[in-house]
Every structure is written in structure tokens, then in C-alpha cells.
C-alpha positions as CSV (number, residue, x, y, z in Angstrom):
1,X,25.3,23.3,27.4
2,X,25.7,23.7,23.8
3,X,24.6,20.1,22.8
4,X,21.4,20.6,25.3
5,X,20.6,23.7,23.3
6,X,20.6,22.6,19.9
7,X,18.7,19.7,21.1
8,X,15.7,21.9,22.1
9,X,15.7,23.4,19.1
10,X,15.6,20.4,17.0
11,X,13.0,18.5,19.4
12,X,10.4,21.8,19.6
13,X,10.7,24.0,16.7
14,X,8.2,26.8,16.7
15,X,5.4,26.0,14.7
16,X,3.8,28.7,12.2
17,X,1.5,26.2,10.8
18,X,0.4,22.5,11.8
19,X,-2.0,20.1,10.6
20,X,-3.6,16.6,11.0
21,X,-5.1,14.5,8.4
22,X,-6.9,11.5,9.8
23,X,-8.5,10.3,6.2
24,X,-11.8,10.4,8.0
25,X,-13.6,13.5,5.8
26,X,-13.4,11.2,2.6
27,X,-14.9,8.1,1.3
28,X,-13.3,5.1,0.9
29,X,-11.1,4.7,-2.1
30,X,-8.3,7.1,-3.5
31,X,-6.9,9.1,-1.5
32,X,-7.5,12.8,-3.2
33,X,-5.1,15.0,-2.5
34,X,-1.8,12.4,-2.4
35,X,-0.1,11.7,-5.5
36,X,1.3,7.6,-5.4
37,X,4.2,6.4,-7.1
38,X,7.3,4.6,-7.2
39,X,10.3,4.6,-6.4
40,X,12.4,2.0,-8.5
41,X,10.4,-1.0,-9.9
42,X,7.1,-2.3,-9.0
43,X,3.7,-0.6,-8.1
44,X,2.0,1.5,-5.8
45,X,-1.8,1.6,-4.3
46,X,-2.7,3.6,-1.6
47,X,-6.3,3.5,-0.8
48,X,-8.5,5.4,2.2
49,X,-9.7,1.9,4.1
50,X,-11.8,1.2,6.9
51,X,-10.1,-0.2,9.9
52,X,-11.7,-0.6,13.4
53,X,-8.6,-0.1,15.2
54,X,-7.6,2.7,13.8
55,X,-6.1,5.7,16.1
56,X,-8.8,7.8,15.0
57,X,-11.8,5.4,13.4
58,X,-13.0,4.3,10.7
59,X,-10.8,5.7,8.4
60,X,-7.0,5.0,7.6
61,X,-4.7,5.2,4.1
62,X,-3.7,1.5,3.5
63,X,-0.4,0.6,1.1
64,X,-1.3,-2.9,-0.7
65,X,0.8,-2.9,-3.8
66,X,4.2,-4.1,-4.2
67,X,6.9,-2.2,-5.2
68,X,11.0,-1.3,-4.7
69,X,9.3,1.8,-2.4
70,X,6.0,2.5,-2.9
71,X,5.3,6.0,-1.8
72,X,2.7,8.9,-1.5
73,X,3.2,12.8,-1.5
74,X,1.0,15.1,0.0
75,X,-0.1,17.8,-2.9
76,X,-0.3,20.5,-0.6
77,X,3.4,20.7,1.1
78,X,6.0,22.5,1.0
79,X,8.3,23.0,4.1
80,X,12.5,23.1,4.5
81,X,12.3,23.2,8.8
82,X,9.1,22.0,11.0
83,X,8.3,18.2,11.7
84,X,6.1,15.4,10.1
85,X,4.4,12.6,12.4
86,X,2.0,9.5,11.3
87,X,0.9,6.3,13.3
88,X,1.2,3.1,11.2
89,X,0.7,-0.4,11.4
90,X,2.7,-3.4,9.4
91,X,-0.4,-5.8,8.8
92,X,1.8,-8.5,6.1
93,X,4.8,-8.7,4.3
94,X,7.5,-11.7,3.8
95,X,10.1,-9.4,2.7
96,X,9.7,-6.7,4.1
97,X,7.1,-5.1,6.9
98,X,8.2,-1.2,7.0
99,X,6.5,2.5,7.5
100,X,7.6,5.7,6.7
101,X,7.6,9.0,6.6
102,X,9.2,11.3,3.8
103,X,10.5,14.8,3.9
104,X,11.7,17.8,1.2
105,X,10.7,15.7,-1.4
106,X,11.3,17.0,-4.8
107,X,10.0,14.4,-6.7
108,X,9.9,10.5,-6.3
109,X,13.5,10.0,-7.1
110,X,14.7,12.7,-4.5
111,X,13.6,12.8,-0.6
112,X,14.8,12.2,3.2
113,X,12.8,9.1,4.8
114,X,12.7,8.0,8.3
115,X,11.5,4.3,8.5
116,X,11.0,1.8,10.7
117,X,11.0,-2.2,10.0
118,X,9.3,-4.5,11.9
119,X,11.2,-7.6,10.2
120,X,13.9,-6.3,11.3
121,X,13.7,-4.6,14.8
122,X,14.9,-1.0,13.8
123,X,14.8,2.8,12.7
124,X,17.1,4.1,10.2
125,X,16.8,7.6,8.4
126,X,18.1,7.8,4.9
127,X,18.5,10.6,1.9
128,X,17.3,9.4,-1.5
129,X,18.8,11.1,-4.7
130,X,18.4,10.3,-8.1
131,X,16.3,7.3,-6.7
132,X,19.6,5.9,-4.9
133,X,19.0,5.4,-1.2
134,X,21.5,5.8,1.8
135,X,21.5,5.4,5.3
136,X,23.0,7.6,7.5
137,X,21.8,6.4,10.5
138,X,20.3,3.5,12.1
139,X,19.1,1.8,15.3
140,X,18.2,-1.5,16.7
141,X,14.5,-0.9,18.6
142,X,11.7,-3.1,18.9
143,X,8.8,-2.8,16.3
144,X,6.0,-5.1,16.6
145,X,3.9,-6.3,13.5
146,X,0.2,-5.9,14.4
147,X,0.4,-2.7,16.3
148,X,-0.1,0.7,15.5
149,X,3.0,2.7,16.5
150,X,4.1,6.7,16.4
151,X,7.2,7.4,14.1
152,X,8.1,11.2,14.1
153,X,10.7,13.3,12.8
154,X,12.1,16.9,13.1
155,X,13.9,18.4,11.1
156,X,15.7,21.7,11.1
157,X,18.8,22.5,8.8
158,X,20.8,19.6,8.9
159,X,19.9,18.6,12.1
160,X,17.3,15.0,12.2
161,X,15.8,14.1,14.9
162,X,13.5,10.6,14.9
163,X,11.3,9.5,17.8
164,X,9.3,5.9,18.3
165,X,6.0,5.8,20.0
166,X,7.4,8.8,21.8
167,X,11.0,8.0,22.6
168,X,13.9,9.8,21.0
169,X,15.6,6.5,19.2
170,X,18.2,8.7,16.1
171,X,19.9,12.0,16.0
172,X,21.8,12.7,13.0
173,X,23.3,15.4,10.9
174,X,23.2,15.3,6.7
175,X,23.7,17.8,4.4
176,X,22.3,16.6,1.3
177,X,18.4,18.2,0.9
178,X,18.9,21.3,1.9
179,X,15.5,23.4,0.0
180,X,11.8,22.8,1.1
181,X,9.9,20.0,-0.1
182,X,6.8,18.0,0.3
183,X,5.8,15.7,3.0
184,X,4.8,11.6,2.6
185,X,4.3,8.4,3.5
186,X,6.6,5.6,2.6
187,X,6.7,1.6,2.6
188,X,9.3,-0.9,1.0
189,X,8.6,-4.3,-1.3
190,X,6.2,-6.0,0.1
191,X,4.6,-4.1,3.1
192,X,1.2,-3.7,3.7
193,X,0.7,-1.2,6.1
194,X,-2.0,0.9,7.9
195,X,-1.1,4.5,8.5
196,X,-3.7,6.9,10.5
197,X,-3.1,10.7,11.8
198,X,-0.7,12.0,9.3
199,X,0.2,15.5,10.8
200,X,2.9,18.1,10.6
201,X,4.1,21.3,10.9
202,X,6.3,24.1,9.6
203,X,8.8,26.5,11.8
């Protein structure tokens, strides 16, 4: 009974405030409001794009640059417990073809990230510090290039909770970010990727 109750808790936290941002209300080019940068080496563009198969057309916020992890904040967000969800799409990329979303960031150095890789079939979840990134947990799933996917993540304390296209695929515990921080998108090396519906919310 304890295990089922502390996985409603992290699966359906009690929202105060959510929000969607489907890059649809601006004009194509930068995205105002998102700060891009780098994490390690290499460059970042992220760019408001028109795509006709986007979730919710015309308008999604397209990674082209390559970079260690290129990676984009949202200005406004601040939040320690509550979730962050964002459909992407991996479009190219040799080396890599990963999406990702980004949690109590402090900076660009200093973050959690739940990814998933369609190069390699699989969903890890990782704490960045000092720009170092480590796993803490992983699984083998089945991400397909050329499709747009729903990675989502919950977090609440220390407890992590990761779903695919609506499927619970990672829990995990980590007790390395502990304070509020902002919200993001993340991609790795070579990844071009499409992400649409970026929404979250605080409990």
C-alpha cells in the first residue's frame, strides 16, 4: 500500500498553476521569452518554425545548431514540485537524434533532464552539475525518428517520474537539485528536433 501511495502522488500532483505554450501567438523566428545556450562546446539555435504536422499547427520551436547540449530555458519559471510535458520530433542527426525536457535549472551548467534517443531506443533521466552529466536511470523503449512523441515528467521531492507517449517507462529517486528552478527543452550534438505543446505545471 505504501508504494501505491507514493506513486499517486508523484503521477498526479495537485496543480496550483499550469500552462501550455504551443509557439503559435508569435512569428516565426526567435523564440522571445526562451533564453538558448550551451551546455559544453558547440552552438545553439532555437527558432519558432512552421511545420504542417505539428500537434498543434503551424507553429513549433525547431533545434538546428550543433552543440555538446544545446538547450533553451523558459524566462518565466520557477518551480521545485509540479510536472513539465512537450511533444517532439527527431527530424536528422548522425550522432545523435534526442529530445528533452529540463527541470530546476539554475543556470546552463546545473539542471535534471529527462531525454529520449531515437538512435538509440531509450529514456534515461540525468542530473547535470557544474555542466557534468549523470544518469541515474535508464530504459530500453522504442523511439521512432519521424514521429512526434509525448515525453513527460513529474517531479516531486526526490521522487522522478518519466512517461512516453503516455506510458510510465522510469521511476527514480535523486537527491541532488533539491531548490526550484526553471523549465526547458533540451537536445544533444547533432539533433534536429521539432518540439510543439510545451506545458507544465506547479503543485
Amino acid at each position: 500500500m505504501k508504494t501505491l501511495t507514493l506513486f499517486a502522488v508523484v503521477v498526479s500532483p495537485v496543480l496550483v498553476h499550469a500552462q501550455k505554450i504551443n509557439f503559435d501567438d508569435v512569428q516565426p523566428g526567435a523564440a522571445a521569452g526562451w533564453t538558448a545556450a550551451v551546455t559544453g562546446k558547440g552552438e545553439s539555435k532555437w527558432t519558432v518554425a512552421k511545420d504542417p504536422t505539428a500537434p498543434s499547427a503551424p507553429n513549433v520551436l525547431k533545434q538546428s545548431a550543433e552543440g555538446t547540449y544545446p538547450i533553451c530555458l523558459r524566462n518565466e519559471t520557477k518551480i521545485k514540485d509540479g510536472f513539465v510535458e512537450v511533444k517532439f520530433k527527431t527530424i536528422a542527426g548522425q550522432e545523435d537524434q534526442a529530445g528533452g525536457v529540463i527541470f530546476r535549472a539554475k543556470d546552463k551548467d546545473n539542471y535534471y533532464i529527462a531525454r529520449a534517443n531515437a538512435l538509440e531506443d531509450n529514456v534515461t533521466i540525468y542530473h547535470t552539475t557544474n555542466g557534468k552529466r549523470v544518469s541515474f536511470k535508464n530504459t530500453k523503449t522504442t523511439v521512432t525518428s519521424n514521429e512526434w512523441h509525448t515525453l513527460r515528467v513529474v517531479f516531486v521531492g526526490n521522487q522522478f517520474t518519466v512517461a512516453l507517449d503516455g506510458k510510465q517507462v522510469i521511476t527514480a529517486t535523486d537527491d541532488q537539485i533539491k531548490d526550484a528552478g526553471q523549465l526547458g527543452l533540451w537536445t544533444k550534438a547533432d539533433s534536429v528536433t521539432l518540439f510543439d505543446d510545451f506545458t507544465y505545471g506547479e503543485q
